[in-house]
C-alpha positions as CSV (number, residue, x, y, z in Angstrom):
1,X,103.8,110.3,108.5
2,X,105.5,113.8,108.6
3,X,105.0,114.4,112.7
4,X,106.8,110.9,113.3
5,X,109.2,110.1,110.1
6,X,106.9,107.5,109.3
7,X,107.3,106.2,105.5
8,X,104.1,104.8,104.0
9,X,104.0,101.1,105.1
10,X,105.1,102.5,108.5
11,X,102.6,104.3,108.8
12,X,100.1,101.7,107.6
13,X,101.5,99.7,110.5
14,X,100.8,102.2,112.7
15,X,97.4,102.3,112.0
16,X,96.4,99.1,112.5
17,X,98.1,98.5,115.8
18,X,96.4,101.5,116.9
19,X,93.5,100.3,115.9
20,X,94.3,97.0,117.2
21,X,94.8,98.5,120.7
22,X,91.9,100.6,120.8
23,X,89.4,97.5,119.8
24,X,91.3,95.2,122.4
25,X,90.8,98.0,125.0
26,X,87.0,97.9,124.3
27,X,86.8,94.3,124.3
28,X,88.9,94.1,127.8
29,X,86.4,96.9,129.4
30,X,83.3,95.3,128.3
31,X,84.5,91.8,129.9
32,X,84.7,93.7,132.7
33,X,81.6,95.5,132.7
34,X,79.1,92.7,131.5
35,X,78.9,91.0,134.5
36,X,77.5,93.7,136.5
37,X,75.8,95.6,133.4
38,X,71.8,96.1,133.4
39,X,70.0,94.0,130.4
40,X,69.9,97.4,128.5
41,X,73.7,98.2,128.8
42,X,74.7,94.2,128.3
43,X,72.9,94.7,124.7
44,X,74.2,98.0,124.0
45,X,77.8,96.3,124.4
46,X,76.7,93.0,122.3
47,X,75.2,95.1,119.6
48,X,78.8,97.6,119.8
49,X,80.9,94.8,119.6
50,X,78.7,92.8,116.4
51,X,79.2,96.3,114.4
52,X,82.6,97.3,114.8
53,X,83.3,93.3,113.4
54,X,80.9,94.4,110.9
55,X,82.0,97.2,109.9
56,X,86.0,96.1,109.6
57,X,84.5,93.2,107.3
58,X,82.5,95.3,104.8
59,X,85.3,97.5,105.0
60,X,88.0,95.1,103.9
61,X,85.9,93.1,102.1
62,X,83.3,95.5,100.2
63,X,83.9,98.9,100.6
64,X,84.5,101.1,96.8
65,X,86.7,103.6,98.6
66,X,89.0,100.2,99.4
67,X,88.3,97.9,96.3
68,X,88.1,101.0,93.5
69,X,90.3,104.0,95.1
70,X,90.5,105.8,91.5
71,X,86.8,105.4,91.3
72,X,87.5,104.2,87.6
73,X,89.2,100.4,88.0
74,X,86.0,98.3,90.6
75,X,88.0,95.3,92.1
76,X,91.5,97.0,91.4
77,X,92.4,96.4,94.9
78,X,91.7,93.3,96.6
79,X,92.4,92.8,100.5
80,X,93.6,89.7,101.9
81,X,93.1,90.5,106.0
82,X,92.8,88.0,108.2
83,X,90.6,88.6,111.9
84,X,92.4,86.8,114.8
85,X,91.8,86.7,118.6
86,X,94.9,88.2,119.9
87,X,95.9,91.5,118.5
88,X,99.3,92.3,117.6
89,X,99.7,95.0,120.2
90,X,98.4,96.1,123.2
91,X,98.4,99.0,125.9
92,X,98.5,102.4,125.9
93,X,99.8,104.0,122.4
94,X,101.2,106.4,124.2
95,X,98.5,109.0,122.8
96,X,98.2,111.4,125.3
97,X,94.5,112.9,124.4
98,X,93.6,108.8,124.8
99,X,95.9,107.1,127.0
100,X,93.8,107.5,130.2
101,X,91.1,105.2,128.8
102,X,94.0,102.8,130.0
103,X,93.6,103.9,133.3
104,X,89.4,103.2,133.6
């Protein structure tokens, strides 16, 4: 927020397209990859892919840290997030520490 002049919402936003890019990114290199991968590497990839879905569902969808921030009020917050097949935004963020994994 501070580094870019982001307000909070902004920087919300900014998150998840970041995320969004990072998750298509994976998705777009293991398409690539699984034709040629060994049995070992083709399940490694499956098995990636299955938890970081998992893991964005319990987090939207059970996680305390999401649905009780305080700690004191379970259920205060409620997420409504849908999962789609095309993300918002793609490309390099223009992250220089991870803007080569563009490049691969």
């Amino acid at each position: 927020m501070t580094q870019h002049g982001l307000g909070r919402q902004e920087a919300l936003n900014a998150c998840g397209e970041l995320r969004d890019r990072i998750t298509h990114r994976f998705l777009d290199l293991r398409t690539k990859v699984l034709p040629d991968a060994s049995p070992m590497l083709s399940r490694y990839l499956d098995r990636l892919a299955c938890l970081l879905r998992g893991n964005y569902e319990w987090g939207v969808r059970a996680a305390d840290r999401y649905t009780n921030p305080d700690g004191h009020h379970p259920g205060a917050v409620r997420t409504l997030d849908t999962i789609g097949d095309t993300p918002a935004v793609t490309g390099a963020p223009g992250i220089p520490a991870i803007d080569w994994w563009w490049t691969l």
